[in-house]
N, C-alpha and C positions, 0 to 999 in steps of 0.2 A: 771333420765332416764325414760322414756316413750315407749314403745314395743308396737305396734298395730300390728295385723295379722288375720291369720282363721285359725283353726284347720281344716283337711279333714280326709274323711275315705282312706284308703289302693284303693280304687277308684276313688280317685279324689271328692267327694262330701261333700260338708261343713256338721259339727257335729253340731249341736244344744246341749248345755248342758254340754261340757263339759268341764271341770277343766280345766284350767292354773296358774301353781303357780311360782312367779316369787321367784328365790333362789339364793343364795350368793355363797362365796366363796367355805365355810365351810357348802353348802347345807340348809341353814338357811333359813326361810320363809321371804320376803319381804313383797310381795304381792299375794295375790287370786282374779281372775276373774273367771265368765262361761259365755263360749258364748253363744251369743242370735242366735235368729232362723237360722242365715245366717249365722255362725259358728266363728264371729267376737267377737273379744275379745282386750281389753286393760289394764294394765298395768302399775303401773311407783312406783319408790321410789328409792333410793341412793343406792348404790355398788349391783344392778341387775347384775348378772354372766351367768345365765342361764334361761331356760324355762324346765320347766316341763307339760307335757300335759297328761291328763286322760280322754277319752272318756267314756261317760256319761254310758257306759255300766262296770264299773271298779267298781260303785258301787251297782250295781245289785247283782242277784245268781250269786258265782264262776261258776258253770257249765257255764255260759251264757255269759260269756266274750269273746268277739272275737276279741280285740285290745290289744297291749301291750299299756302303758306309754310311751312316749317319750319324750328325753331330748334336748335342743337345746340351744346351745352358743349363745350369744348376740357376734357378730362379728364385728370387729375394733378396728384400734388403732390408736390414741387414742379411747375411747369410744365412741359413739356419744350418742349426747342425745333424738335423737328420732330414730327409727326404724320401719320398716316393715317386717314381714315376715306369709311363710305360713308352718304349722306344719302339716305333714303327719304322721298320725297314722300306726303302721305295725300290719298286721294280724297275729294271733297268735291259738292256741287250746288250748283249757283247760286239764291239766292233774291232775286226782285226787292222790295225794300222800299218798298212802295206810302205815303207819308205826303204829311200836308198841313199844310199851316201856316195859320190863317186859311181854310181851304176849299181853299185852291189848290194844286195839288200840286206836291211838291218834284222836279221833272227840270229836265232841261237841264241849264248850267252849273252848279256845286255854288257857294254864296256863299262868298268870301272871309272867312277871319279863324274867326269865331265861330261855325259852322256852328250849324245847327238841332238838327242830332244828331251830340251831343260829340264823345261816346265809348259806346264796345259793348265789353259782353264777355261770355262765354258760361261757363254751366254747367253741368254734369251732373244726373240726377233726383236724386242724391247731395247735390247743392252741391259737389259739387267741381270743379276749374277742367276744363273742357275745349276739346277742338280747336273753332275756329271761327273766322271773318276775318270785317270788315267792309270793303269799301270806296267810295268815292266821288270820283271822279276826272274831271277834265272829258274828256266824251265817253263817258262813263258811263249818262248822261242820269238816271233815278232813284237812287237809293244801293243797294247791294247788299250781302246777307249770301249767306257759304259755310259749309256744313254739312258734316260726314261723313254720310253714306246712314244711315239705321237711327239714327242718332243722337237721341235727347232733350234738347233741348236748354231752359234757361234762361236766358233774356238780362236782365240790365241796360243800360241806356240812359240815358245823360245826356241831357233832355231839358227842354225847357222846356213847368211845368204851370199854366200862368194866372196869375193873382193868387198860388199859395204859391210860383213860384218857380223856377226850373233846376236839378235835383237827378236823383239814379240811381235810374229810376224798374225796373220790373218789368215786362217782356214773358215771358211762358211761359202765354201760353193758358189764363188764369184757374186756374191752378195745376196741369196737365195738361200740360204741357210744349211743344216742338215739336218737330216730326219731320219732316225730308224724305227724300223715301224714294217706295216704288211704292204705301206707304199712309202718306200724309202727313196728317200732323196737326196743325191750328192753320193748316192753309193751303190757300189756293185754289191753282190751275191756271190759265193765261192761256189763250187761242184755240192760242198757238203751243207750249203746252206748258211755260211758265215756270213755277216754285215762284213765288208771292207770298207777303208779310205784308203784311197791311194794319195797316200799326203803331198809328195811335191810336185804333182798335178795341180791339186787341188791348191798350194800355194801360190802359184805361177798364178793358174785362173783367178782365183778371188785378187791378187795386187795385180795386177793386170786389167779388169774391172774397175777396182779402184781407181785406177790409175786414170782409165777412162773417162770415168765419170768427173774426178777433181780436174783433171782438162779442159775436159766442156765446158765445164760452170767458169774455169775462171778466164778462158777466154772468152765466154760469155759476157763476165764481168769489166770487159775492160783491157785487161792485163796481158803484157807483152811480155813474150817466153824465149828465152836464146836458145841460139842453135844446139849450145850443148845440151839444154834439156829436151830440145828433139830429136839428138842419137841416140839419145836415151832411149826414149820414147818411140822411137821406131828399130833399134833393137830389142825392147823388150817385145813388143808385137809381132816381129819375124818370129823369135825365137818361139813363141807361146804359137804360133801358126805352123812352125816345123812341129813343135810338141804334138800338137792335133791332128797332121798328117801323117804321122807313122801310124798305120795301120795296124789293127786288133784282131789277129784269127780269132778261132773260137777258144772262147774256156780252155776249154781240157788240152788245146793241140801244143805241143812240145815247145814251140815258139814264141807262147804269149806273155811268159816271165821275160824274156827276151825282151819284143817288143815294149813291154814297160820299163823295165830297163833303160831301153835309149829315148823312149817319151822322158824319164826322170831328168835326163841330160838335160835337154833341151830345157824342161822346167826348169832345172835349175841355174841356167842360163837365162832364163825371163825372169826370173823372181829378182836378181840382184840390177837387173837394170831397171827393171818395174822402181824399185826403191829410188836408185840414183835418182831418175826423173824426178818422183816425188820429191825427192831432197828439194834437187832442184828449184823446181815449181815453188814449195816454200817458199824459200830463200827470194826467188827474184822476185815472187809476189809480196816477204816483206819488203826489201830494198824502197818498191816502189808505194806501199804504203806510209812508211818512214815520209818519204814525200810530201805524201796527202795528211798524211793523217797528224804530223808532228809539225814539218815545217811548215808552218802555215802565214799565212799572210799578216802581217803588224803592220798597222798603221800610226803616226806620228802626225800632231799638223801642230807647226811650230807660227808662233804669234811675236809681234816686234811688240815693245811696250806700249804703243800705241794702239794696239787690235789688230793693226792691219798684218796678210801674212808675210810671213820671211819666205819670199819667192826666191831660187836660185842658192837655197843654203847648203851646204857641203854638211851632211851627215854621218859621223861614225857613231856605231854600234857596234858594243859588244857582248854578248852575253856573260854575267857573273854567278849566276846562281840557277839550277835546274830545279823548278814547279818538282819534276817526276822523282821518287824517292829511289836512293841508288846508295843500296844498305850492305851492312858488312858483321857479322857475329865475332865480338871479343867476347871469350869468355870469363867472366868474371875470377872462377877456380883458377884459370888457368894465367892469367893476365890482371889481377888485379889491381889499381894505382899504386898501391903503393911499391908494385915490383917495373909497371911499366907507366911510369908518370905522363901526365899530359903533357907534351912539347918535345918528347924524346922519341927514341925513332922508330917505335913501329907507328904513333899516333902521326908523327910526322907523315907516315908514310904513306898509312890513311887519306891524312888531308888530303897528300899531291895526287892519288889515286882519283879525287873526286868523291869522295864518298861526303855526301846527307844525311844519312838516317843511323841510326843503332837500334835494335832491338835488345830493350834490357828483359833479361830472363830472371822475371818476379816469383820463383819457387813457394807456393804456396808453403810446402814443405820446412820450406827455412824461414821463411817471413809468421808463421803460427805454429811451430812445432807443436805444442800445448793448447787447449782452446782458449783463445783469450789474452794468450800473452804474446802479445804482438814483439816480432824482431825488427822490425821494418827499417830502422837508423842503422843496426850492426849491419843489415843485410846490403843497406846502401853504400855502407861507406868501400864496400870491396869497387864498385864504380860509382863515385858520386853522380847522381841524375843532372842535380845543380852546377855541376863543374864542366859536363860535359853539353849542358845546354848553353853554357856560357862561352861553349870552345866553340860555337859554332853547329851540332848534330842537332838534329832534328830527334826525336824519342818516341819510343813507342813500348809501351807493355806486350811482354810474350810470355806464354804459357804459366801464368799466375792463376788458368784453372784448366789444368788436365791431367785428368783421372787414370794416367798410364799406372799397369804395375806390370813388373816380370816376373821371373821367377819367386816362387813364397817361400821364407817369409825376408828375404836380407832385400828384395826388390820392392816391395809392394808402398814402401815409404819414404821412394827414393822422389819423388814429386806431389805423392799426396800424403795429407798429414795420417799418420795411424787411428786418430783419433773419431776420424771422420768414417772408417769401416764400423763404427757401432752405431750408427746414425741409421734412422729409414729415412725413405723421400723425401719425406717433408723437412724433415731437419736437416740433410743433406741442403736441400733449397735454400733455407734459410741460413744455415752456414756460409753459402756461396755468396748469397747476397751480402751479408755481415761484413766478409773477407773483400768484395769487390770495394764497397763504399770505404772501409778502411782503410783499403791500398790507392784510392783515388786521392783521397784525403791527403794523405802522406805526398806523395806523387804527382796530383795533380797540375802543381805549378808548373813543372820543365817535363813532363812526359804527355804527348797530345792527341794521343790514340792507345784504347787499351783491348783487348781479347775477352770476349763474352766466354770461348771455350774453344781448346784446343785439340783435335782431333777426335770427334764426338764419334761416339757408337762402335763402336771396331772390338775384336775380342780382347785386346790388348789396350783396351784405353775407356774402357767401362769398372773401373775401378770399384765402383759404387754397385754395379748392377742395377741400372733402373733401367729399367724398359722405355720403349719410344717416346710413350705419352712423359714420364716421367722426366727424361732428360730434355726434352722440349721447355716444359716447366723450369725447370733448373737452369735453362739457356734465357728465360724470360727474367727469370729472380737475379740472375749474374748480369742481364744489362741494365734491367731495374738498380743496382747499387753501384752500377757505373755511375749513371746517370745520378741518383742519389747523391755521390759523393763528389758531387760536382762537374765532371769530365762535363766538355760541349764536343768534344774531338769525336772524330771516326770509331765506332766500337764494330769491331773483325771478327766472324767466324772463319778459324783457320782448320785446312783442312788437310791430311794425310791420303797416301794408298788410296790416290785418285781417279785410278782404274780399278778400283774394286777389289785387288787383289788379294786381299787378306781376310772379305765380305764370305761366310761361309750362306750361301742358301736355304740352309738349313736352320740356324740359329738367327738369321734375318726373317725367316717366317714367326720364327717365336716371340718378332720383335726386340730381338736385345743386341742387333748390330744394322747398320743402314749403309747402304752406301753413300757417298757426300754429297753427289747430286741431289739423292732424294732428301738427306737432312737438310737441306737448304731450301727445298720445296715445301720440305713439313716446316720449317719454321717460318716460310710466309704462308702458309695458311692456316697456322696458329695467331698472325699478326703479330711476333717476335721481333722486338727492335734488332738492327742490325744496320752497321750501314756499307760493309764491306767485306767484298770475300778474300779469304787468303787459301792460295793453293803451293803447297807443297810439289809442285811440279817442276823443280830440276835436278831429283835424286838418284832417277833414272840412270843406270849407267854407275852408279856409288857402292859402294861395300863398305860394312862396318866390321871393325875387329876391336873393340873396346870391353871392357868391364861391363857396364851396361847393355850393349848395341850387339849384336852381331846379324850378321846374314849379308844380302843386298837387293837391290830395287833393280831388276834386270832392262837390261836398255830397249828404249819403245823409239820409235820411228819420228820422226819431227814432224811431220802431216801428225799424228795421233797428240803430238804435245798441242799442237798450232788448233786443233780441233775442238780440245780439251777448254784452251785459252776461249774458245769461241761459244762451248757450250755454257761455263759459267759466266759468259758476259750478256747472256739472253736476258737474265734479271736486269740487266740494266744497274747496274750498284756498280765502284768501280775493285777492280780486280788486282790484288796483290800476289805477284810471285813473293812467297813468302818465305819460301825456303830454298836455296841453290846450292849445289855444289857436285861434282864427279871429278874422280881421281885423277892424278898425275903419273901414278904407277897400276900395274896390273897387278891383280891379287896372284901372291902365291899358291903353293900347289894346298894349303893348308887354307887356305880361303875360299869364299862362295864365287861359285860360277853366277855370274851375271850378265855375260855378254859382252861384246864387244863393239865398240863404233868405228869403223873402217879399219880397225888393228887394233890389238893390246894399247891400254889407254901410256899415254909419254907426256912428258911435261907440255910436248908440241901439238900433241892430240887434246888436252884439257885446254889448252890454247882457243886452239881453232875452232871444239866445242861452244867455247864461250862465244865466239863470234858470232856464229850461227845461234844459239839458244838466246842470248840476250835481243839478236835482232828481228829475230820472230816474235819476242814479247816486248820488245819495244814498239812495233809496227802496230802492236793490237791496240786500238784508240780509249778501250777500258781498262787497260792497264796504268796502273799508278807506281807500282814500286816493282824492284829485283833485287834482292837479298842474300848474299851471298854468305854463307856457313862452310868454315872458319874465313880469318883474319890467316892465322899463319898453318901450317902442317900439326905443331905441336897440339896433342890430344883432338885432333879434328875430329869431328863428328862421321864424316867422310873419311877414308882413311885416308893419306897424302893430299886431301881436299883440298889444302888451303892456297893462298894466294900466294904467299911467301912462305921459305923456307924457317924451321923455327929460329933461325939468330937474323930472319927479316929480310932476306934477298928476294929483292921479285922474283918473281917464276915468269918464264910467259906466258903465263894467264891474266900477272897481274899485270904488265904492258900491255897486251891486247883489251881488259877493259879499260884500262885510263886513254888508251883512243880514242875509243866506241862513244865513252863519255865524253871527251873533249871533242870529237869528231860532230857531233849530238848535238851542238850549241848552236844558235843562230846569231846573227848580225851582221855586219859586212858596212861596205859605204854605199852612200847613196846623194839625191840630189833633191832638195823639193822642187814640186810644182808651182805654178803659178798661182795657186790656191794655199803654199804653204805646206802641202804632204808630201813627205816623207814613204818609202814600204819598204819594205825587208820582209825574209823567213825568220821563221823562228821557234822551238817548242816554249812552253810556259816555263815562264821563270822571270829571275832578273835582269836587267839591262842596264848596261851604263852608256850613254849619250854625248856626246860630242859635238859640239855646235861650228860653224864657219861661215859668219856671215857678214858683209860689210865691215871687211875688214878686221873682224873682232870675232876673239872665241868667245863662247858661252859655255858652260857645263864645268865636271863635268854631273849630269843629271843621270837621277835612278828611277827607271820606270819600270811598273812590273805587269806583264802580261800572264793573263791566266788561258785557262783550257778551251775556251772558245775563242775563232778568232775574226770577230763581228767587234769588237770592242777598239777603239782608237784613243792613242792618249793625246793628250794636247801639253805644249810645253811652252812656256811665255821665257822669250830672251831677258 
């Protein structure tokens, strides 16, 4: 492919000098150009995805920069192999990001490796992804963020917050945003006229705020909060009240680097109890919707063969089987039957784990390498569907359409077929629908839920390149041949990078990436069948070091996951953790920084993670499944992800969920009324019945309660 174009300024006039770097899937360097005097530049080498452009002021003084970077989609599909286009640069202000670490401030040389502050990324008053750059580069001297003028902006920040940890913390001016501009907001003014942030001010205030307002509301709501999340909570607020009372001479006077200084302290003594609380607050507020929301009331009214009731009967209950899907990823590669047979002992181990559900991973890739020649039988037989619906697993189809590729060309056919890159939309569409009814076909006896499309829209998962309207379409045509080929089961849109993180603003204005809330919105107002969302939401806190995979998903706060849980349950559909796992070990010095949760991650911290993250998505009453990826460590997707070690040793993670699940159950004994009722708690699921009456047992009976619990069963002796 070959790209010729012009870079201009924010006014229409060609750049002289600056950067264009042509990049891949997976943001990889192809090619670098700079344009010459008349802002002309060209371009060309194999799997070109995008444009990146840098005016020639980006490598000047920070102060002096007045353009952002901008990124830009190669458009078409198929791809073409020549192209024209013109790249408009957006204007931006420089802001010096004033922080400290320990008191000291962060200038001069930026530290190697691990920086202090990760990662940035900006948002609109909306939450949605907007323009904005960070940089830090030696000779930089402070780190710098760039704004568009007039802009509101919301930052996240990977940063590190004391004892809870290095996690993506919240800057936007205690919830008021920030603005640089001729009336800036959230920011001082230097001597010389520079925007500042004074960041761990501005972190303490904005979670502190936070912190405020999620208090309010859920004492408002009901909810009773223990003592330990109010030391929290009243040492975060001392601490942010010392912050506010060290006074600020003027500007220029000798002492005012000082005094921020030890304002920094103090922030940074608020921000890490701001957090705790929050944890807190979560946590007992799930506990207590587990309560409401799971165990709920069962009812039973037992009948003597005669009609009349069984007053005075002695009731046991006990639950056998959980409604809620409580899923586990064996990988077929890795784990195949015929190397780990059913009955032997990591499936054994499975079972006594609790687990229902398997997600089989339908490789478009391997199931129609060719068009046309269906693998579907070879592809099955590495985990028979039928054998394993036989063992008891509940099934469901995963990523049997998504359009990931990496790097070009050894990547781009590692999940979609090669064949489908010569296709436009329309044939794309119809190929997808072909492939769906085909795979349902095959499949549709023992598997009862399959994937309309698996992490749509993203720079790394637009395979095809089609634009909004088009992948909408495609999303239509892929549940249209669900449906077609028979399925009556649930059809999932599953969704990745659920905070938007990998959403560039730039190449979402041109329509060819969305963020998943909004793809979820455009396909109800397209009228897209669907009936289930699936969120990739517990990878947070995970690194990948594999063939395929690398980088990590930096750890995000449990109020932003619990939030997250809440925002896509607004549609009303019910809600799948689709994807779970964080590591047992800390990445090496050779790994991605990701953060930390309360200390480098140990077999005892993935543990205890699990506690906490299963219990706040269990509490959530739209939640339907949690899905945990790998089964063991061996090639985890996750690095040391898995449950068990590879020759099958639980870990304590996998103790800790076989509690949670066993702990989860409902029934107990009980006594009927003089009416014949029976009550007990209980979540949806099966029950087994024990009857004592008149001297005589009855049972034992299997009765099954579902999601609502208004419903009472009746049971005749």
């Amino acid at each position: 492919m070959t790209v010729e174009g012009i870079v201009q300024d924010p006014d229409g006039r060609s750049v002289a000098g600056a950067r264009v770097e042509a990049l891949g899937a997976a943001h990889e360097l192809i090619g670098v150009a700079v344009t010459d005097d008349e802002g002309r530049f060209a371009v060309s080498g194999g799997g070109i995805v995008m444009l990146q452009a840098r005016g020639p002021d980006w490598e000047g003084p920070a102060a002096s920069v007045t353009t952002l970077p901008r990124l830009w989609r190669v458009p078409g599909s198929p791809r073409p192999a020549e192209i024209h286009t013109a790249i408009t640069l957006q204007a931006c202000i420089p802001v010096a990001v004033r922080a400290f670490a320990g008191g000291a401030p962060l200038d001069g040389q930026p530290p190697e490796g691990r920086r202090i502050i990760g990662r940035l990324w900006c948002f609109d008053e909306a939450g949605k992804v907007a323009p904005g750059a960070f940089r830090w580069q030696a000779g930089d001297g402070e780190p710098w963020l760039y704004l568009p003028p007039g802009q509101v902006s919301r930052l996240q920040v990977l940063w590190p917050a004391g004892d809870f940890g290095t996690l993506v913390c919240h800057a936007d001016n205690g919830g008021r945003g920030l603005c640089a501009g001729a009336l800036p907001e959230g920011l001082t003014r230097s001597p010389d006229g520079v925007a500042e942030l004074w960041l761990n001010e501005d972190l303490a205030r904005s979670a502190c705020a936070r912190l405020a307002a999620v208090w309010t509301r859920t004492e408002a709501e009901g909810y009773s909060l223990n003592q330990k999340a109010r030391n929290y909570y009243g040492a975060a607020l001392t601490a942010l009240e010392n912050m506010e009372a060290v006074p600020l001479p003027d500007r220029g006077d000798a002492g005012y680097m000082d005094a921020r200084s030890r304002r920094s302290l103090h922030a940074d003594a608020a921000l890490p109890a701001a957090l705790w609380a929050m944890e807190e607050l979560v946590l007992q507020k799930a506990e207590q919707d587990v309560a409401h929301h799971r165990r709920m009331t069962r009812t039973l009214r037992l009948l003597q063969p005669d009609g009349t009731p069984a007053a005075g009967a002695r009731v046991q209950v006990l639950q056998t089987e959980h409604d809620y899907n409580f899923g586990v990823f064996v990988n077929p590669r890795t784990h195949p039957i015929d190397r780990e047979p059913l009955g032997g002992t990591m499936w054994t181990a499975i079972q006594e784990l609790g687990i229902n559900l398997l997600p089989l991973p339908l490789l478009w890739s391997l199931h129609e390498p060719l068009r046309g020649q269906r693998r579907d039988a070879e592809t099955d037989a590495q985990l028979p569907a039928a054998a394993l619906r036989r063992a008891g697993f509940r099934l469901k189809g995963h990523i049997h359409v998504w359009p990931w590729h990496g790097r070009y060309p050894e990547q781009w056919t590692a999940f979609t077929p090669g064949w489908l890159y010569e296709l436009d939309a329309a044939g794309a569409q119809r190929a997808v629908y072909e492939h769906q009814r085909a795979l349902v076909s095959y499949f549709g006896d023992w598997v009862s839920g399959f994937q309309a499309i698996n992490e749509p829209m993203l720079s790394h998962t637009n395979a095809l390149n089609l634009t909004l309207a088009e992948t909408v379409e495609l999303v239509r045509q892929s549940s249209a041949g669900i449906r077609d080929g028979g399925s009556t089961g649930p059809i999932e849109v599953n969704n990745c990078c659920l905070f938007a993180e990998s959403v560039s603003p730039d190449v979402r204005e041109q329509g060819y990436e969305r963020m998943p809330c909004e793809f979820l919105a455009d396909l109800d107002s397209a009228g897209v069948e669907y009936d289930a969302v699936g969120i990739q939401l517990g990878y947070y806190g995970g690194y990948m070091q594999s063939q395929l995979f690398q980088g990590g998903f930096p750890v995000r706060h449990l109020l932003d996951l619990a939030d997250l849980v809440d925002h896509f349950s607004q549609a009303g559909k019910p809600v799948n953790i689709s994807e779970v796992s964080v590591p047992s070990s800390h990445p090496g010095p050779d790994g991605p920084f990701i953060g930390e949760w309360h200390g480098p991650w140990t077999p005892e911290r993935q543990a205890e993670w699990i506690r906490c993250f299963y219990t706040m998505c269990y509490s959530k009453p739209m939640t339907r499944e949690i899905t945990w990826w790998n089964i063991t460590d061996e090639d985890a997707f996750i690095k040391d992800g898995g449950l068990m070690t590879p020759d099958y040793r639980p870990k304590p993670a996998y103790l800790t969920l076989r509690a949670l699940i066993e702990d989860w159950k409902g029934g107990g004994d009980t006594t009927t009324d003089e009416v014949g009722t029976a009550v007990f708690t209980g979540p949806a699921g099966v029950y087994t019945v024990v009857v004592e009456h008149g001297g005589r047992k009855f049972g034992p009976f299997s009765v099954h309660f579902g999601w609502e619990s208004s419903e009472a069963f009746e049971i005749l002796l």
